[in-house]
TORDREN-671945 format. One record per residue: residue in one letter; x, y, z of N, C-alpha, C in turn. Coordinates in steps of 0.2 Angstrom, whole numbers, padded with zeros to 4 digits, m for minus. Layout:
BEGIN
A  X  Y  Z  X  Y  Z  X  Y  Z;
...
# end
This chain:
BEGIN
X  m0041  m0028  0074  m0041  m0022  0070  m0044  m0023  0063;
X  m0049  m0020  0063  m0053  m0022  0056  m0052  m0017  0052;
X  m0050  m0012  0053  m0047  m0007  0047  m0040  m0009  0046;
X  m0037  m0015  0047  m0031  m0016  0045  m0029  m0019  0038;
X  m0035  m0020  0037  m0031  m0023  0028  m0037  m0019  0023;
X  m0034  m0020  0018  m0038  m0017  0013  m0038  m0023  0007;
X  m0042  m0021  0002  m0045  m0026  m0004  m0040  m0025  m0010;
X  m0035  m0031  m0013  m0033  m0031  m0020  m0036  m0023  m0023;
X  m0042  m0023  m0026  m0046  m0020  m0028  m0043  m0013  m0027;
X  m0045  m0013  m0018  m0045  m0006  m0017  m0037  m0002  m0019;
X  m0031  m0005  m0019  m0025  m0006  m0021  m0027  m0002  m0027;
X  m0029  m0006  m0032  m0027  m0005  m0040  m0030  0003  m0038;
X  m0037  0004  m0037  m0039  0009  m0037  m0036  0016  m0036;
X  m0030  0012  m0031  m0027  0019  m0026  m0023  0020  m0032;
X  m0019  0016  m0035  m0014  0016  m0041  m0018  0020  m0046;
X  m0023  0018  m0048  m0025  0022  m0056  m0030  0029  m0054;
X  m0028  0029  m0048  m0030  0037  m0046  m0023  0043  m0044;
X  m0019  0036  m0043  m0012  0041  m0044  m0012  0044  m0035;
X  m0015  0040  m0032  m0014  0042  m0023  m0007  0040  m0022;
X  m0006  0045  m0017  0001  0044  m0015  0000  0041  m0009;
X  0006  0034  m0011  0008  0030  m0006  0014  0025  m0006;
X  0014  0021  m0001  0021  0017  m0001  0017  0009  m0002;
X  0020  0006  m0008  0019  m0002  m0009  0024  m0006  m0003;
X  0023  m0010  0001  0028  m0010  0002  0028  m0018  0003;
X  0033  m0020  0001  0032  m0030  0001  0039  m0032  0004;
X  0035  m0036  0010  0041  m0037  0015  0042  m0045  0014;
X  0041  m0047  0008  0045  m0054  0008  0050  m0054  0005;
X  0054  m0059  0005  0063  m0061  0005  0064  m0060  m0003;
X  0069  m0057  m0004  0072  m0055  m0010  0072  m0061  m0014;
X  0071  m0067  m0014  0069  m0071  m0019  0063  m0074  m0020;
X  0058  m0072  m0017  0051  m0070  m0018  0050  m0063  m0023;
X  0053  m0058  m0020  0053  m0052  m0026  0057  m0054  m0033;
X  0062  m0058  m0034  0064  m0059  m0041  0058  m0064  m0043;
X  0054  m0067  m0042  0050  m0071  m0046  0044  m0068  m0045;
X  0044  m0063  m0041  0036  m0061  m0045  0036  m0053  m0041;
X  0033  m0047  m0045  0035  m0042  m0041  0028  m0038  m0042;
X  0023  m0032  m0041  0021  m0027  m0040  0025  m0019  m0043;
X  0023  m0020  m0050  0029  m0012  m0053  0028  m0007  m0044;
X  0031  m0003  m0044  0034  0002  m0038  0033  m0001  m0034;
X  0032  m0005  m0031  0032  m0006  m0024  0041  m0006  m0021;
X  0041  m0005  m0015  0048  m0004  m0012  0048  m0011  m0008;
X  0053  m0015  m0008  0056  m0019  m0006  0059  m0021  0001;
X  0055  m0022  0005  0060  m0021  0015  0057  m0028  0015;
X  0062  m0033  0016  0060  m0040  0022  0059  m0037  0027;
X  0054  m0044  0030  0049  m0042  0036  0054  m0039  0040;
X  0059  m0045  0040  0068  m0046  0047  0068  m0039  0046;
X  0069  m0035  0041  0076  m0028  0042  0070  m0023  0043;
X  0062  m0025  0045  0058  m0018  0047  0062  m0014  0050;
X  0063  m0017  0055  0066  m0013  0064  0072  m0007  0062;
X  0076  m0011  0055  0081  m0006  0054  0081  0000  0050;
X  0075  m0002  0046  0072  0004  0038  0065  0006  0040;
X  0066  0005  0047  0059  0010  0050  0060  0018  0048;
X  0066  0021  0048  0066  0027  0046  0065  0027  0039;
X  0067  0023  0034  0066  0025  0027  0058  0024  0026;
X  0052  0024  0031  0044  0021  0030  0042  0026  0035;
X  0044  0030  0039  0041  0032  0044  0038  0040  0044;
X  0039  0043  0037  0037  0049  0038  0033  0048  0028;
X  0031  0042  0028  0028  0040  0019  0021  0043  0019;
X  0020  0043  0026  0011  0046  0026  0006  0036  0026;
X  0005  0036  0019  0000  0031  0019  0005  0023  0017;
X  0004  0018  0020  0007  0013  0018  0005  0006  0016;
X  0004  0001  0011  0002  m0002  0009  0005  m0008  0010;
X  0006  m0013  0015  0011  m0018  0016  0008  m0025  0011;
X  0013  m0027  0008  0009  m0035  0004  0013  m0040  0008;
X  0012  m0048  0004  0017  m0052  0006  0016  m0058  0002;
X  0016  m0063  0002  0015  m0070  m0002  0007  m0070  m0002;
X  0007  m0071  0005  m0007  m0072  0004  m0007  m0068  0012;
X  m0002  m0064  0013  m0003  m0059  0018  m0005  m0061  0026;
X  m0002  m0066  0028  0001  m0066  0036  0006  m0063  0035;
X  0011  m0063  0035  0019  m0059  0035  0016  m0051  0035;
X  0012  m0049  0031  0008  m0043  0029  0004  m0039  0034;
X  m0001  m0044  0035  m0004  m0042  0043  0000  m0042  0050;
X  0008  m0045  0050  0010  m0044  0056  0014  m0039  0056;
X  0017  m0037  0051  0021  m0032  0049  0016  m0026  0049;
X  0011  m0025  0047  0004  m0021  0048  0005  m0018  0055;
X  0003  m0024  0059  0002  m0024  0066  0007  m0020  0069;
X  0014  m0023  0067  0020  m0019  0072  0020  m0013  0070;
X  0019  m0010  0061  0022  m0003  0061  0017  0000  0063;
X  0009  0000  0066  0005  0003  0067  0008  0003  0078;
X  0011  m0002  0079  0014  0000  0086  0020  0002  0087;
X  0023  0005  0080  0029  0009  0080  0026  0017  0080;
X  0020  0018  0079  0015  0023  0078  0015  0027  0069;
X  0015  0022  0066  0013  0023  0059  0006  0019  0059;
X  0002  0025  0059  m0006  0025  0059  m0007  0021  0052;
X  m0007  0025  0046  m0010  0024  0041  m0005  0021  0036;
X  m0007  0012  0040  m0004  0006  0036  m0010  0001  0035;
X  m0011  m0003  0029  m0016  m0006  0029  m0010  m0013  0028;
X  m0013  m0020  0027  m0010  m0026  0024  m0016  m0029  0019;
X  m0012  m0028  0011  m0016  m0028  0007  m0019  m0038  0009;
X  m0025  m0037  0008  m0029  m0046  0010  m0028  m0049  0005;
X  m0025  m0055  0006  m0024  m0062  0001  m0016  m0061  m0001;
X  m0011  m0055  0000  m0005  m0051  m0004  m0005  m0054  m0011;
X  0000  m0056  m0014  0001  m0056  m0021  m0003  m0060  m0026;
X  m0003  m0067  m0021  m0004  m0070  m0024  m0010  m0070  m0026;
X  m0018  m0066  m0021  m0025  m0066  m0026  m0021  m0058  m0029;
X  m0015  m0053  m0028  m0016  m0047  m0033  m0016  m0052  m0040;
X  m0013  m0060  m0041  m0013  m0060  m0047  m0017  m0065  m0049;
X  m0020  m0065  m0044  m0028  m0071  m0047  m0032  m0065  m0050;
X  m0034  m0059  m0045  m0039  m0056  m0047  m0037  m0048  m0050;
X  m0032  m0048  m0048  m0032  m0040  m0054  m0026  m0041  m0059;
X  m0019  m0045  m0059  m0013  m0043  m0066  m0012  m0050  m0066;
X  m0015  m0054  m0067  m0014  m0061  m0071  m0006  m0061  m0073;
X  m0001  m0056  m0076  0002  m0056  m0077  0010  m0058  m0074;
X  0007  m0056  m0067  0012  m0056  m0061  0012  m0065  m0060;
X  0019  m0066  m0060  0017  m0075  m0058  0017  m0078  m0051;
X  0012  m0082  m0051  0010  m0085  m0046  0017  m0090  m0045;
X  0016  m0092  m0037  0022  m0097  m0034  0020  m0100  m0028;
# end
């Protein structure tokens, strides 16, 4: 599926144009305390299956992860749960902080 990921880049964009959407980072809550994305919503990959309904009616959804396998697989499932409009941000966090918030720490 080649519309499945999108670009750091195109991320920020969506953010400094104020599109409504869901960040969504499905690594393990000790990956979120050391380095985070302001708004994004926090589901590990394991508990998708159970907070399906809290992502199911979000409209557009942005899934990250560490450099984005976890991201694209998770992509993958909730696009077969039938949530169309999900991308997996490519490289996840780790190029968002290479290439757009320096600030966010690398791990």
């Amino acid at each position: 599926m080649v519309d499945l990921q999108i670009e750091p880049q195109e991320v920020k964009q969506k953010i400094e144009r104020g599109d409504t959407f869901v960040l969504l980072d499905v690594r393990e809550p000790w990956e979120h305390a050391l380095s985070r994305i302001e708004g994004a919503v926090l589901i590990p990959m394991q508990e998708l299956p159970a907070q399906l309904g809290a992502i199911e009616d979000a409209g557009e959804v942005v899934v990250f992860c560490h450099s984005g396998i976890r991201s694209m697989n998770a992509a993958a499932w909730l696009r077969d749960q039938g949530i169309e409009s999900v991308r997996s941000m490519n490289g996840g966090i780790d190029r968002w902080s290479l290439e757009i918030d320096p600030a966010v720490p690398r791990y």
